[in-house]
N, CA, C and O of each residue as an XYZ file, in Angstrom:
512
protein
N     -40.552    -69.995     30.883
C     -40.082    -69.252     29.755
C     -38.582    -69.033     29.798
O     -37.911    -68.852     28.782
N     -38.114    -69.057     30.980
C     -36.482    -68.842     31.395
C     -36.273    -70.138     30.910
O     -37.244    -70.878     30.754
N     -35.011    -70.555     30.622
C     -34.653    -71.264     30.442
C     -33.342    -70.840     31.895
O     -33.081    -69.808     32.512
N     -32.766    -72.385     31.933
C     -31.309    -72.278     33.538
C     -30.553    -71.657     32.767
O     -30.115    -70.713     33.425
N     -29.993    -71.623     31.391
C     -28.870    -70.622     31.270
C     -29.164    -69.020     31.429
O     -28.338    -68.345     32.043
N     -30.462    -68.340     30.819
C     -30.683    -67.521     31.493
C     -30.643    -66.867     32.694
O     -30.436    -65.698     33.019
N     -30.913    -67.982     33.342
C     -31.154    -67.444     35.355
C     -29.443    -67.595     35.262
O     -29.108    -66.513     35.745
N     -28.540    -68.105     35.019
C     -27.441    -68.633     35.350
C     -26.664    -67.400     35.358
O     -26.007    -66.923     36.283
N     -26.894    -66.853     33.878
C     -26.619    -65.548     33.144
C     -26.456    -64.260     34.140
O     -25.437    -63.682     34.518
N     -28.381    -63.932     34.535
C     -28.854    -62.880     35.032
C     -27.696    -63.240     36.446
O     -26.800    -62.402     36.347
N     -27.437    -64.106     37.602
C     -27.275    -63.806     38.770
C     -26.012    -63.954     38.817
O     -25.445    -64.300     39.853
N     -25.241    -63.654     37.432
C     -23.462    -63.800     37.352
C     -23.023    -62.303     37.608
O     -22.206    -61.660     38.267
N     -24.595    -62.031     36.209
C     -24.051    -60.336     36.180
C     -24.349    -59.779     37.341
O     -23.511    -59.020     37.828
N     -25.681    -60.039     38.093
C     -26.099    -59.577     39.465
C     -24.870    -59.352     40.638
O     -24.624    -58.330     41.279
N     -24.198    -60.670     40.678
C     -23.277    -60.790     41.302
C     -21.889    -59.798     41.125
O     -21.270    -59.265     42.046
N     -21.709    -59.748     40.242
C     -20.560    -58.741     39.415
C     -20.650    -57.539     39.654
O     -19.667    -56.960     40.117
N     -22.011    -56.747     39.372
C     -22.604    -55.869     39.537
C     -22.583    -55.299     40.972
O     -22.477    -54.118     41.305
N     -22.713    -56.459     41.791
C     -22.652    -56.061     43.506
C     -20.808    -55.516     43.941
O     -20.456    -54.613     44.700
N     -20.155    -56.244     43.315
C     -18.621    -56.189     43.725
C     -17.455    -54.901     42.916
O     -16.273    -54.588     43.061
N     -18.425    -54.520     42.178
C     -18.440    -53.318     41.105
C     -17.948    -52.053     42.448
O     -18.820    -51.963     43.312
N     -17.103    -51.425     42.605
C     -16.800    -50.171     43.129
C     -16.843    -49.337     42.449
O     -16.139    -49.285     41.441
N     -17.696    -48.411     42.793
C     -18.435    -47.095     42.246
C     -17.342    -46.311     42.038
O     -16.490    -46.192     42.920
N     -17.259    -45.788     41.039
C     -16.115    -44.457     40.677
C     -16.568    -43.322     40.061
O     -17.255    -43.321     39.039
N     -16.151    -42.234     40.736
C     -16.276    -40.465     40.053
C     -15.712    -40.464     38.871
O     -14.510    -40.204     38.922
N     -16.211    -40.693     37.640
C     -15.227    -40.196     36.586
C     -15.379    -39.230     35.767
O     -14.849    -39.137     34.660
N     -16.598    -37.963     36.616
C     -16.723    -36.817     36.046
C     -15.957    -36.001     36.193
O     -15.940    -35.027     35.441
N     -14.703    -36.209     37.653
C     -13.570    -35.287     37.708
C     -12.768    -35.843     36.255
O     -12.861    -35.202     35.208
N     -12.295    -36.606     36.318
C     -11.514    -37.160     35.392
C     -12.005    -36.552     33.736
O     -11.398    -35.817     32.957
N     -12.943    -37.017     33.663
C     -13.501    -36.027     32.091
C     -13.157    -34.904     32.212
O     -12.364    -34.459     31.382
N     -13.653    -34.025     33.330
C     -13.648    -32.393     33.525
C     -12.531    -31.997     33.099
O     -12.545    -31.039     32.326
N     -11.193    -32.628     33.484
C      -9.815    -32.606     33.162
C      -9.349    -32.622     31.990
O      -8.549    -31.811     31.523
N      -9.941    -33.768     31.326
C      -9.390    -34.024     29.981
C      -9.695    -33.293     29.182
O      -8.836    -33.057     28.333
N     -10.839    -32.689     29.077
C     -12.073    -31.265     28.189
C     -11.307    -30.409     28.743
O     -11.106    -29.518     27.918
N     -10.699    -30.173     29.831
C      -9.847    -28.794     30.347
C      -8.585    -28.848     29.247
O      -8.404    -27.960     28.413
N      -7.861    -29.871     29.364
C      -6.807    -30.039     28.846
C      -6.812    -29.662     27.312
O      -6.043    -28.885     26.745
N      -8.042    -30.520     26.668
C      -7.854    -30.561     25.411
C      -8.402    -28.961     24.909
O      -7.891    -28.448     23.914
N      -9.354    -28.327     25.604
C      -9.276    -26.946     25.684
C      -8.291    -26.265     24.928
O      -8.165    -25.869     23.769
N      -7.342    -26.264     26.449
C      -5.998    -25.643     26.662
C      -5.394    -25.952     25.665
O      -5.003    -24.897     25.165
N      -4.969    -27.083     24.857
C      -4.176    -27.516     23.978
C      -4.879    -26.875     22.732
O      -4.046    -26.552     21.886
N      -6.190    -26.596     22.371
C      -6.456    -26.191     20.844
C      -6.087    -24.850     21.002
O      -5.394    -24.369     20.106
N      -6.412    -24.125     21.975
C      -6.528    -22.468     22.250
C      -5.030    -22.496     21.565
O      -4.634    -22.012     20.505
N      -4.119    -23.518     22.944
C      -2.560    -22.806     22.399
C      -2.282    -23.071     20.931
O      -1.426    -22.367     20.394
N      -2.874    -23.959     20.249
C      -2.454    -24.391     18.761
C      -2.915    -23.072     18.076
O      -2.196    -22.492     17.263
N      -4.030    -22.668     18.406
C      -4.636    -21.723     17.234
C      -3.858    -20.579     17.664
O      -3.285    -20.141     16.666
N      -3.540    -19.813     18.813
C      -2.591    -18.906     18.745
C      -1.287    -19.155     18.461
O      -0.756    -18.056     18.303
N      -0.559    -19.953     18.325
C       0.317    -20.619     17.674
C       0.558    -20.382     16.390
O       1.585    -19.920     15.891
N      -0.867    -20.864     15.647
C      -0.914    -20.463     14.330
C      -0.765    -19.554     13.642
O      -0.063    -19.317     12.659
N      -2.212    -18.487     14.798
C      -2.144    -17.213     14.448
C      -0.892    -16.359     14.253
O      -0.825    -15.580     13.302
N       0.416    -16.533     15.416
C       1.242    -15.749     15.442
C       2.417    -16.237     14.386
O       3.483    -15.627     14.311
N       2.173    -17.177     13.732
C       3.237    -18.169     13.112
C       2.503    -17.536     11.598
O       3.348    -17.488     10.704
N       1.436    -17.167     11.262
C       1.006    -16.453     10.101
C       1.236    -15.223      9.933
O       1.474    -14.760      8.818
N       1.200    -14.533     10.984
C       1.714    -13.242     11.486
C       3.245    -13.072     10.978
O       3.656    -12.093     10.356
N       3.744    -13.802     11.222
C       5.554    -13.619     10.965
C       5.852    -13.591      9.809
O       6.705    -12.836      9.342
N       4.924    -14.747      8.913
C       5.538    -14.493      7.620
C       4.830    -13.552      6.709
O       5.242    -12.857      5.781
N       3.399    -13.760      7.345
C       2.485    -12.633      6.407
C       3.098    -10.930      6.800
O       3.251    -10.234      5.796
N       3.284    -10.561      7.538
C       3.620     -9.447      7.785
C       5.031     -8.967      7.053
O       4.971     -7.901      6.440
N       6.154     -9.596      7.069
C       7.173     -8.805      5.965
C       6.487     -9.279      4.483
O       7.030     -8.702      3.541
N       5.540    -10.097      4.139
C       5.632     -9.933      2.393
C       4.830     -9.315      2.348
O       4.671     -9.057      1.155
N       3.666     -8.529      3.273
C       2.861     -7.221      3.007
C       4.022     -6.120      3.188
O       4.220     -5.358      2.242
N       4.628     -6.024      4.098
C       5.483     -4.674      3.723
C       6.373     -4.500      2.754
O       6.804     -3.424      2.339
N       6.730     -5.912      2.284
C       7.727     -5.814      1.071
C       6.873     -5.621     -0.397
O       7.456     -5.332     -1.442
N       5.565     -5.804     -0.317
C       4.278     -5.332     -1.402
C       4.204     -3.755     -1.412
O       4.225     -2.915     -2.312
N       4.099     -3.698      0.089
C       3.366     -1.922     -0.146
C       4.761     -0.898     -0.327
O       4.794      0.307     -0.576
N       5.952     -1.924     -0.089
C       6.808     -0.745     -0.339
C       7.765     -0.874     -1.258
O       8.804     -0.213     -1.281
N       7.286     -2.137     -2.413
C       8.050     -2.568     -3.778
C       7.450     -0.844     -4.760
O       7.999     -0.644     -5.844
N       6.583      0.013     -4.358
C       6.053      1.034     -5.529
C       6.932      2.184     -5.020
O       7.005      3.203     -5.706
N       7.637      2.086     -3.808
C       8.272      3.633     -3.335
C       9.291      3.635     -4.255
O       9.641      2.668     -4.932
N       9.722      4.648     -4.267
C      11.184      5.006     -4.754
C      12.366      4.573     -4.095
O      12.476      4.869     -2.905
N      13.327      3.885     -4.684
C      14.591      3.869     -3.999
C      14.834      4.910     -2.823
O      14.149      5.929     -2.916
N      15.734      4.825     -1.678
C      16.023      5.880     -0.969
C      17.014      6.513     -1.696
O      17.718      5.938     -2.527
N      17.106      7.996     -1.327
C      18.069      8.688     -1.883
C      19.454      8.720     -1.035
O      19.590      8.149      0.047
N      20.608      9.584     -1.785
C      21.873     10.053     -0.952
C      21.416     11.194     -0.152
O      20.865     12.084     -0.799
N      21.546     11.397      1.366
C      21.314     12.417      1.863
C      21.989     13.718      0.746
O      22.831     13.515     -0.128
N      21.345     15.044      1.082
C      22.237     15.968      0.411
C      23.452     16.778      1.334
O      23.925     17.785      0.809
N      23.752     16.545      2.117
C      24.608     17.392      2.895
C      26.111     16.451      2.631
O      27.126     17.096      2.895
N      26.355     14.911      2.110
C      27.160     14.883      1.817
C      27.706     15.167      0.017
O      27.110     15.374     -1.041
N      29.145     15.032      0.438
C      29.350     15.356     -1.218
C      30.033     14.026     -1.719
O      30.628     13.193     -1.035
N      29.792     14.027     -3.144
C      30.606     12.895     -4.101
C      32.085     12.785     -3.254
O      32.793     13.439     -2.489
N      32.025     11.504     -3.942
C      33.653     10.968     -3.154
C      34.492     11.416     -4.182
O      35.491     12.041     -3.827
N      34.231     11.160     -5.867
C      35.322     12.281     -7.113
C      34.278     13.530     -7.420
O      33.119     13.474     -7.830
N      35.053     14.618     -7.094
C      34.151     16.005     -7.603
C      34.236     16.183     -8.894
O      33.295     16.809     -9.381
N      35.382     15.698     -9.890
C      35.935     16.454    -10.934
C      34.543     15.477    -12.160
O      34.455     14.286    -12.457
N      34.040     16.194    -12.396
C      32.853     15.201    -13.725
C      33.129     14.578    -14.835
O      33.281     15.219    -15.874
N      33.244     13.177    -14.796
C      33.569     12.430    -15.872
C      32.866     12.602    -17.388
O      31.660     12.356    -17.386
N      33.399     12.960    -18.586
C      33.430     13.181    -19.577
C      32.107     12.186    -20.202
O      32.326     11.038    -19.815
N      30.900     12.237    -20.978
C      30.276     11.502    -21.150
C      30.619     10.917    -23.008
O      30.567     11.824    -23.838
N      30.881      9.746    -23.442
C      31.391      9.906    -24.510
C      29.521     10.452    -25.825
O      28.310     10.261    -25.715
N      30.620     11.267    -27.061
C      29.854     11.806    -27.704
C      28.705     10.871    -28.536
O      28.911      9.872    -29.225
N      27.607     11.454    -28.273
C      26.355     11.054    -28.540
C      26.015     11.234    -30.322
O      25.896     12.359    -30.806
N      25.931     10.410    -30.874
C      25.651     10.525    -32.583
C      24.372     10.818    -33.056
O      23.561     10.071    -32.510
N      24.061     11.279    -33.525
C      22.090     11.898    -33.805
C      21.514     10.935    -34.657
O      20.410     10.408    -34.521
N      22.684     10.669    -35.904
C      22.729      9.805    -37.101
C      22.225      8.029    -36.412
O      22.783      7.639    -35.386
N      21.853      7.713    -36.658
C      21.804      6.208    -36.300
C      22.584      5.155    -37.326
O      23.104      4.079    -37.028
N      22.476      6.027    -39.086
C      23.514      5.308    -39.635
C      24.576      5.694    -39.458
O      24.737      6.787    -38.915
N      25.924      4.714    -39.967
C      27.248      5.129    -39.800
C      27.632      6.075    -41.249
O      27.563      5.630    -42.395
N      28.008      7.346    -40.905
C      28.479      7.923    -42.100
C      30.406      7.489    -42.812
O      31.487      7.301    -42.255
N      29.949      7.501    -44.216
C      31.207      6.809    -44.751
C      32.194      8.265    -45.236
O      31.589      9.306    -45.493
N      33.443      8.225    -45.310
C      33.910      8.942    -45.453
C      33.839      9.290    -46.715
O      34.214     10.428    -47.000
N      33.312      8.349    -47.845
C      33.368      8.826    -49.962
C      31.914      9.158    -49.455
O      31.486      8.583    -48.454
N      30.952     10.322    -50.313
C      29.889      9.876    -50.373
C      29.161      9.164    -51.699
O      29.674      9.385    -52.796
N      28.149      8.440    -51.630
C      27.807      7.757    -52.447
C      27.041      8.196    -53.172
O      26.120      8.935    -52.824
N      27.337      7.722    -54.650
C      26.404      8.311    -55.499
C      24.612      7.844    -54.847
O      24.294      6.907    -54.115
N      23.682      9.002    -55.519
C      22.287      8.678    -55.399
C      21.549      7.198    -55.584
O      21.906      6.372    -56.425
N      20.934      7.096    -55.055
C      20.381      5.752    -55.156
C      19.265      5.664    -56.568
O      18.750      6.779    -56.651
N      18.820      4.909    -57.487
C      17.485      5.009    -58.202
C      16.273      4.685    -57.025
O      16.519      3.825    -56.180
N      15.711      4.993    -57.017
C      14.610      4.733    -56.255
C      13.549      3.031    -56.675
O      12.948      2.246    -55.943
N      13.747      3.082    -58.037
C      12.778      2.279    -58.768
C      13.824      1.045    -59.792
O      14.639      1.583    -60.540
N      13.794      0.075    -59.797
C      14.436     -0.826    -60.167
C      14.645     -0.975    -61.782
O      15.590     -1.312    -62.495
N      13.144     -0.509    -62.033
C      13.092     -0.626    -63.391
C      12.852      1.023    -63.848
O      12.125      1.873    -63.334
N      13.442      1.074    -64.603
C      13.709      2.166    -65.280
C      12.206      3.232    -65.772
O      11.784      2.319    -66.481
N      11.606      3.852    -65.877
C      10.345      4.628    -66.062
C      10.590      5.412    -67.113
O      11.715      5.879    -67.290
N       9.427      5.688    -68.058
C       9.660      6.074    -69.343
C       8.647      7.292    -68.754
O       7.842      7.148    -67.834
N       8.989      9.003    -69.818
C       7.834      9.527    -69.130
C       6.714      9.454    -69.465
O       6.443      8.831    -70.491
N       5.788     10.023    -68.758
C       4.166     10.032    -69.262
C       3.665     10.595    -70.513
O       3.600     11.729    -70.986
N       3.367      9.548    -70.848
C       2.644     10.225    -72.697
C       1.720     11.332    -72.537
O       0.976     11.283    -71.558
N       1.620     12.487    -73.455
C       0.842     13.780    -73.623
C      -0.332     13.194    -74.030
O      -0.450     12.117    -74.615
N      -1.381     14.121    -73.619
C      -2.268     13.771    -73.760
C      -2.642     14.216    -75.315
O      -2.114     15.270    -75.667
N      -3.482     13.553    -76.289
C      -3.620     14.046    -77.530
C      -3.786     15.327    -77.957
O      -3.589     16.054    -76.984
N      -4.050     15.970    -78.924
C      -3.904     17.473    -79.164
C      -5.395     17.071    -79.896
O      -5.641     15.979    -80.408
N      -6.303     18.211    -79.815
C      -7.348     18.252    -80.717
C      -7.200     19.046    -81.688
O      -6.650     20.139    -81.553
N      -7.799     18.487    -83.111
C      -7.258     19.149    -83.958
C      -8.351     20.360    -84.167
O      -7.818     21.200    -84.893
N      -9.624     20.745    -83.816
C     -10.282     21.898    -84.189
C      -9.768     22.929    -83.165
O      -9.717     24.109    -83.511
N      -9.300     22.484    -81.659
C      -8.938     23.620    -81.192
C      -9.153     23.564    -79.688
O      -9.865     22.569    -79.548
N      -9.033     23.844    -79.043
C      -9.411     23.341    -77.461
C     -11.097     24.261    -77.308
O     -11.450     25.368    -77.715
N     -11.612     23.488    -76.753
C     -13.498     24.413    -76.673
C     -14.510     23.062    -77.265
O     -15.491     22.494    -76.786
N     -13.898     22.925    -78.259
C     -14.875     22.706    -79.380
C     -15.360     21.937    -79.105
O     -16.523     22.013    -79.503
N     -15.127     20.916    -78.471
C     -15.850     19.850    -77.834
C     -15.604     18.872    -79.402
O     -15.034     19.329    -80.393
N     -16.246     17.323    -79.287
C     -15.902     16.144    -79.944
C     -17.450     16.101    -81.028
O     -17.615     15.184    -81.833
């Protein structure tokens, strides 16, 4: 059922197989899983603290965009004491003219007055 390239095959690898020096390469893994460990841990705290830096002043510049300006302490005083004059305030919003003007018509077209109402001639009561 073998055929010679078969057998030829099997006692190459046999042979190969014998001259093969055995090696530990579970230290070697152990290392590299250590390493690559070590390397994500430091990335993610890395991250963490690198989110930290910027997230942290635009939350304080949020929670403290609603305060009030700071004030002038009160124990010092103005640098000019003497109080500058504020100019005068007008109530009017129009400008008043010095002629005044005649009245305005209100109505463009002229209005005739209201017609009386008829007079009855038997007498007011009497009904129609």
């Amino acid at each position: 059922m073998n055929t010679p390239i078969d057998d030829l095959i099997r006692s190459a690898l046999t042979d190969l197989a014998e001259e093969a020096v055995p090696m530990n390469l579970a230290d070697s893994a152990v290392a590299r899983a250590r390493r690559r460990r070590t390397l994500t841990v430091s990335v993610g705290v890395a991250g963490v603290v690198a989110a930290l830096m910027v997230g942290t002043p635009l939350a304080l510049a949020a929670v403290n965009r609603d305060a009030p300006p700071p004030s002038a302490p009160a124990d010092r005083s103005p640098v000019d004491p003497s109080p500058v004059p504020s100019p005068p305030v007008d109530p009017s919003p129009v400008p008043m003219s010095p002629v005044p003007s005649p009245p305005v018509d209100p109505s463009p077209v002229p209005m005739s007055p209201a017609p009386s109402p008829p007079v009855d001639p038997k007498g007011p009561g009497t009904g129609s």
